[in-house]
N, C-alpha and C positions, 0 to 999 in steps of 0.2 A: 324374565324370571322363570326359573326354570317350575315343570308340573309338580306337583304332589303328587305320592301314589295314590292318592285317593282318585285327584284328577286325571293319570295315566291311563291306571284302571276302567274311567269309564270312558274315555276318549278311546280306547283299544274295544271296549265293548261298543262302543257306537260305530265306530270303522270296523267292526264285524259284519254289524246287522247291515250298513250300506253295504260291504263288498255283494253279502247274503242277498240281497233288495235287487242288489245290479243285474246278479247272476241269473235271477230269476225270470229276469227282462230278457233275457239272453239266449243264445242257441247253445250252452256252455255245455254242449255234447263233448268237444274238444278239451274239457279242465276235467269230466269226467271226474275218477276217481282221487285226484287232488281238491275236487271243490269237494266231494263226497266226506274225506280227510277233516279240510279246514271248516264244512259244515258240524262235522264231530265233534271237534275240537271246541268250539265257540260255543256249543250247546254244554260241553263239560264245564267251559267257561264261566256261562249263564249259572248251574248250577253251586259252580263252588263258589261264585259271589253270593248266593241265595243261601247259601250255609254259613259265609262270614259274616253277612250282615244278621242272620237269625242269632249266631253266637257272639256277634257283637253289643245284639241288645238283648241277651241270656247273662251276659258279663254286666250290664248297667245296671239292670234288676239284680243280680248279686251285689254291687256293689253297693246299690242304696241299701239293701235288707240287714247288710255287714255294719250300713253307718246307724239305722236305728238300732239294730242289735248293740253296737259300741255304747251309745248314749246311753239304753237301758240299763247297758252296767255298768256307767258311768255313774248312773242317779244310785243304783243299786249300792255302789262304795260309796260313794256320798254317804248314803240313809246309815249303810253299818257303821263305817267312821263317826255320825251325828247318834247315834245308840252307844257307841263304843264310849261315848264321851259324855253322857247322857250318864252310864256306868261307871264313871270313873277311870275309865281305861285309857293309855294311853291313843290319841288319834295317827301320830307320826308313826308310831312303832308297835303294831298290830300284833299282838299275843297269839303264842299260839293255843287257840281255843277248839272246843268240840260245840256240835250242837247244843250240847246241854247247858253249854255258858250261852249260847244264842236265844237259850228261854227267859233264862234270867235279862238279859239285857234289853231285850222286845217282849213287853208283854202281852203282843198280836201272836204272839207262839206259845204263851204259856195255856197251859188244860184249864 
């Protein structure tokens, strides 16, 4: 079965750090400024995985905060629908109203 890029990803990031681990073992005067290179490269590497995974879980924490915000106004039309009906108003086909009908119908709003 072929990788995921998830598993790609870190298997190119792990045969980084080996090549990096090897070289170091090494006389690699000879790779010079190619190791210098793929040393660069793997470090820019390291980092732009350290910014997908930061804005990977910046996107999950958006997303829960989107599903309780959702719910909140989901209860929120509920409670106006359950007032609207409370009034006499139709619940299916919502009037169009101003605040001032919003006192009259909840008297948590009215002076």
């Amino acid at each position: 079965m072929p990788a995921t890029p998830a598993e790609s990803l870190i298997a190119r990031r792990d045969l980084g750090d080996a090549v990096l681990h090897a070289a170091s073992a090494l006389d690699a005067k000879r790779l010079g400024p190619k190791l210098t290179l793929f040393r660069k490269a793997h470090a820019n590497l390291r980092r732009a995985e350290d910014a997908l995974h930061a804005a990977e879980a910046k996107l999950a924490a958006t997303k829960r905060a989107l599903a309780e915000a959702d719910h909140d106004q989901d209860a929120a039309v509920a409670a106006l629908a359950a007032a609207l009906i409370t009034a006499g108003q139709p619940r299916l086909k919502m009037p169009a109203f101003s605040p001032a009908i919003l006192v009259t119908v909840s008297p948590r709003y009215s002076a």
